[in-house]
C-alpha positions, 0 to 999 in steps of 0.5 A: 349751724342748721339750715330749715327747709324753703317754706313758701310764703303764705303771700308771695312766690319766693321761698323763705329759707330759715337759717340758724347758728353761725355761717362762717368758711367752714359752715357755709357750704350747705347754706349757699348750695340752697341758696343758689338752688332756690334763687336758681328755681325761683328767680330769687329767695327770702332769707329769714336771717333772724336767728343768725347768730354770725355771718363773716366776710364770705357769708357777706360776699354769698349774700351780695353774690346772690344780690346781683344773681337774683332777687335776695331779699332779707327779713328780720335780720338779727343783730350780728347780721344787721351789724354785718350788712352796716359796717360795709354799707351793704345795707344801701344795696341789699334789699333788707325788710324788717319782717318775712311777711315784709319782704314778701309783700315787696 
């Protein structure tokens, strides 16, 4: 699991935070403490999810806890993810983009 630094986005004022590697109970710490500082600075974060190769039921609760707290927005995101995020239905509440440059025009 590697977490790359917030990037500001070319277009928008939201930082982009680039995770990889598989984010479960025991890996999601690190991820959720810049998530929360970035969504805490910001108003909210883009989360470039494309090179997340898993994410179980508390990176899905991260996600929808940071939905309700500020503006989440998730790009690309790679297969396991997009499965993750239907498999609940998710994906009627989170707000998922198709590119980064996507969710930062929205």
């Amino acid at each position: 699991m590697t977490i790359d630094e917030p990037r500001h986005g070319v277009s928008g004022p939201l930082p982009v935070i680039a995770p990889h590697g598989d984010f479960d109970e025991d890996t999601l710490p690190p991820l959720e403490v810049r998530i929360r500082e970035a969504g805490a600075a910001h108003g909210g974060l883009i989360l470039d999810a494309s090179r997340i190769t898993f994410g179980d039921s508390t990176f899905l609760r991260l996600l929808l806890t940071i939905h309700q707290e500020a503006d989440l927005r998730i790009a690309n995101p790679s297969p396991a993810i997009t499965r993750l995020i239907n498999l609940i239905g998710a994906d009627q509440v989170l707000h998922v983009h198709p590119t980064v440059e996507d969710a930062q025009t929205a």
